[in-house]
C-alpha positions in Angstrom: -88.1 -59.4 -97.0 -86.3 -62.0 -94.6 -85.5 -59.1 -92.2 -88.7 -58.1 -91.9 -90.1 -61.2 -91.3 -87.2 -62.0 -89.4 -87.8 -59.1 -86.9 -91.5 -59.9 -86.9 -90.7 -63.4 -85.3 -88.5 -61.6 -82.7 -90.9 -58.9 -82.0 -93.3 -62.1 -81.0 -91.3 -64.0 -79.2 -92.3 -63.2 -75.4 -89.1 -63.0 -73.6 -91.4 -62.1 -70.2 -90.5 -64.6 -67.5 -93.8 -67.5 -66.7 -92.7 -67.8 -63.2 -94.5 -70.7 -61.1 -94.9 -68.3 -58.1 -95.3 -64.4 -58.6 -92.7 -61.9 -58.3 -91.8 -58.5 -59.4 -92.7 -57.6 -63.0 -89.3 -56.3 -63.6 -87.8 -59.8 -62.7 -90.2 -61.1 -65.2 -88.6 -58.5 -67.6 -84.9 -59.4 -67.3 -83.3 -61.3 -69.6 -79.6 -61.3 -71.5 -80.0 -60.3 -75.4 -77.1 -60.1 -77.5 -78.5 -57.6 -79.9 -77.7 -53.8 -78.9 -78.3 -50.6 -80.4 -75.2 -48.8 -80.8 -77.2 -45.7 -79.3 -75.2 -44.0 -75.9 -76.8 -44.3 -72.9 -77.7 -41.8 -70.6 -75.2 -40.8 -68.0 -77.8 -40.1 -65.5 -79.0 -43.6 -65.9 -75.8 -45.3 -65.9 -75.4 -43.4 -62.3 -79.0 -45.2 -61.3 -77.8 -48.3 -62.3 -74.4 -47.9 -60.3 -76.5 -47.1 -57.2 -78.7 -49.6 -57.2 -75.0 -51.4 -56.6 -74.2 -49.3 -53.8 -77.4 -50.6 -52.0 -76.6 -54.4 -52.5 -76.2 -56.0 -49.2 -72.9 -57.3 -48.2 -70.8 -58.9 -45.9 -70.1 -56.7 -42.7 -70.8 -54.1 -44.9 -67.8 -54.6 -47.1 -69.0 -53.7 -50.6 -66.3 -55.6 -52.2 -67.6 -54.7 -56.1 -65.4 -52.4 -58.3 -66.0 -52.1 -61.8 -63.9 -50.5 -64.2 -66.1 -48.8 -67.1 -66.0 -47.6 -70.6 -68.2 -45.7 -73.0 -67.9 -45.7 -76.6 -68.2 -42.0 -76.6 -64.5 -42.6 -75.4 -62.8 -44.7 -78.1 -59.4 -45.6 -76.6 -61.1 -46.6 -73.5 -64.1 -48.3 -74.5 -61.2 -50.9 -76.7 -59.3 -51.0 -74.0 -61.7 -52.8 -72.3 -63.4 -54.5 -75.1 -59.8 -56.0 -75.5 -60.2 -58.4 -72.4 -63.2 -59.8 -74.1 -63.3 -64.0 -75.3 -63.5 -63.9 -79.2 -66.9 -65.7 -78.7 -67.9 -62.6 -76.7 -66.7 -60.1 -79.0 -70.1 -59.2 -80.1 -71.0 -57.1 -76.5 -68.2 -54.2 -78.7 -72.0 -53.4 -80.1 -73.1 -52.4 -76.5 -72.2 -48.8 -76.4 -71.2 -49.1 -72.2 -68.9 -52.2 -71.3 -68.2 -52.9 -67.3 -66.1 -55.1 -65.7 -67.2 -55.9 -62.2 -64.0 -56.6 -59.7 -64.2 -58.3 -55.9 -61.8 -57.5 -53.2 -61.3 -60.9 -51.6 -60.2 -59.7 -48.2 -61.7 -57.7 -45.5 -60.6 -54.4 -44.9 -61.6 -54.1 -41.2 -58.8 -57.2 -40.5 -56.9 -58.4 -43.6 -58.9 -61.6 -44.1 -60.1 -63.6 -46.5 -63.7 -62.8 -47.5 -65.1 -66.0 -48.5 -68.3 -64.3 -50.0 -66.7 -61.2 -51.4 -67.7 -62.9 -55.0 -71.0 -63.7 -53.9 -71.5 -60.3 -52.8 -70.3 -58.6 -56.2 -73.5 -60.9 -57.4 -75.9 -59.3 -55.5 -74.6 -56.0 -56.6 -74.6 -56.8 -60.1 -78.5 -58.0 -60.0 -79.5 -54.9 -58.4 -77.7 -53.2 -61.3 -79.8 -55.5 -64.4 -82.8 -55.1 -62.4 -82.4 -51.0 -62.4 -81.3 -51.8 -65.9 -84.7 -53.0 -66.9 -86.6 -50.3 -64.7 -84.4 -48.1 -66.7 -85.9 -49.1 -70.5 -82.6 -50.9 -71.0 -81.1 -54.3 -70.9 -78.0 -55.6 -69.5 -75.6 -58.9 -70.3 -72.8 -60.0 -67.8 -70.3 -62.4 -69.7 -67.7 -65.0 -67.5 -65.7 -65.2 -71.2 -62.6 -62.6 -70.8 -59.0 -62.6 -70.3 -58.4 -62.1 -66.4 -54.4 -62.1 -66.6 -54.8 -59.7 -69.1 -57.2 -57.7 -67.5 -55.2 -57.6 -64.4 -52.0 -56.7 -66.3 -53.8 -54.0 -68.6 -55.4 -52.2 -65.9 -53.3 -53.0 -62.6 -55.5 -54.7 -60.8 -54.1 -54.9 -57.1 -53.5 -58.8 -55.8 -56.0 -58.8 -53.7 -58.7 -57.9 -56.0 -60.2 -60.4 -58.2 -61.8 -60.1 -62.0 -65.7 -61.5 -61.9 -67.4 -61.0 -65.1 -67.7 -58.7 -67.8 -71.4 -56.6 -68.4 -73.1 -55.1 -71.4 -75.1 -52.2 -70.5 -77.5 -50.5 -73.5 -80.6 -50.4 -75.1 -82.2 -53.4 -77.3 -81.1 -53.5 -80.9 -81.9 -55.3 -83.7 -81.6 -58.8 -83.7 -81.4 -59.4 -87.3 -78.3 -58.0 -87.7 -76.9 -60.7 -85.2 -75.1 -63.7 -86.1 -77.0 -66.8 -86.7 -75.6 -68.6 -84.1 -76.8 -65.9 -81.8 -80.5 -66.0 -83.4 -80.5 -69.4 -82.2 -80.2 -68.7 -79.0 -81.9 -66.0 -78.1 -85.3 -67.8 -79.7 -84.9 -70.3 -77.3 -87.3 -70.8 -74.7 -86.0 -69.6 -71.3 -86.1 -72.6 -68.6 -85.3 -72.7 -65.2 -85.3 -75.8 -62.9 -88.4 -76.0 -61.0 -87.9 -75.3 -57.0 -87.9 -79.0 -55.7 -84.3 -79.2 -57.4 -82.7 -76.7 -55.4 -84.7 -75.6 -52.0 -84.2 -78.0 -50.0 -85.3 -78.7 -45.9 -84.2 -80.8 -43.5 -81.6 -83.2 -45.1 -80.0 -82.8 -48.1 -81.7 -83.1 -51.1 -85.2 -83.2 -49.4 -87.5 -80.6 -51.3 -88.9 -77.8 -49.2 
């Protein structure tokens, strides 16, 4: 009886964006659950997400993402990966497709440092949950991981940098989250209102 009426509240509770100014619906759409269906993911629409990656802009055309992948259909691999994970993160292992999302933090044209290269694997990585929600499915990056580790596991090169970890699957069932994890995804989602952060003419005059 609780799950049901625990999965009735959720089924309620209107994730959908209330944006002040209008925007795409599927921004309105996105959002970061922490419940997954253990269900595999088409491969075909993990290769949409990755191109809606490949067509992030960057700087001078650099394209300084990587990502390094696993699929639960592959076992080794897929804990492998998992393994990098914080222990307050370890519930993404119910995703069925973990990514790891890598800068390179110089340019290749001259050797130098590419000051944005981390901005850049941003962009890429919002074109990817955007495709992800155009795709039926949702996506949750994570900062909590082991970087040495994930640089010693895997051999990242020096001059490429771990960003964030991603959860890529379909929506599960949120009552069989933890509790702490309930809580919050039924909070409200809030974002600071424009005149905090646009600013014109002189710092920190609103636009």
């Amino acid at each position: 009886m609780f799950q049901m009426t625990f999965r009735s509240i959720i089924e309620e509770m209107d994730k959908t964006a209330k944006p002040d100014h209008p925007i795409l619906d599927v921004m309105t759409r996105r959002w970061s659950p922490y419940a997954f269906d253990g269900r595999p993911v088409e491969e075909a629409k993990l290769h949409r997400i990755f191109e809606a990656a490949r067509w992030a802009a960057s700087s001078f055309n650099e394209q300084p993402w990587r990502f390094l992948t696993a699929a639960t259909a592959d076992r080794p691999a897929f804990e492998k990966l998992a393994s990098v994970l914080a222990p307050a993160n370890h519930w993404a292992e119910n995703a069925p497709f973990l990514a790891m999302s890598v800068a390179r933090t110089r340019f290749t044209h001259n050797g130098s440092p590419n000051r944005v290269a981390v901005h850049d694997v941003g962009q890429a990585a919002a074109h990817m949950a955007l495709q992800a929600v155009a795709e039926g499915l949702v996506m949750h990056q994570m900062a909590g991981f082991d970087t040495a580790r994930a640089r010693e596991i895997y051999g990242i090169p020096a001059e490429f940098e771990p960003v964030a970890m991603i959860a890529i699957g379909y929506e599960g069932a949120h009552d069989r989250i933890p509790e702490s994890l309930r809580e919050r995804e039924r909070r409200p989602r809030l974002r600071k209102p424009q005149p905090e952060f646009v600013f014109t003419g002189a710092w920190p005059h609103a636009f």
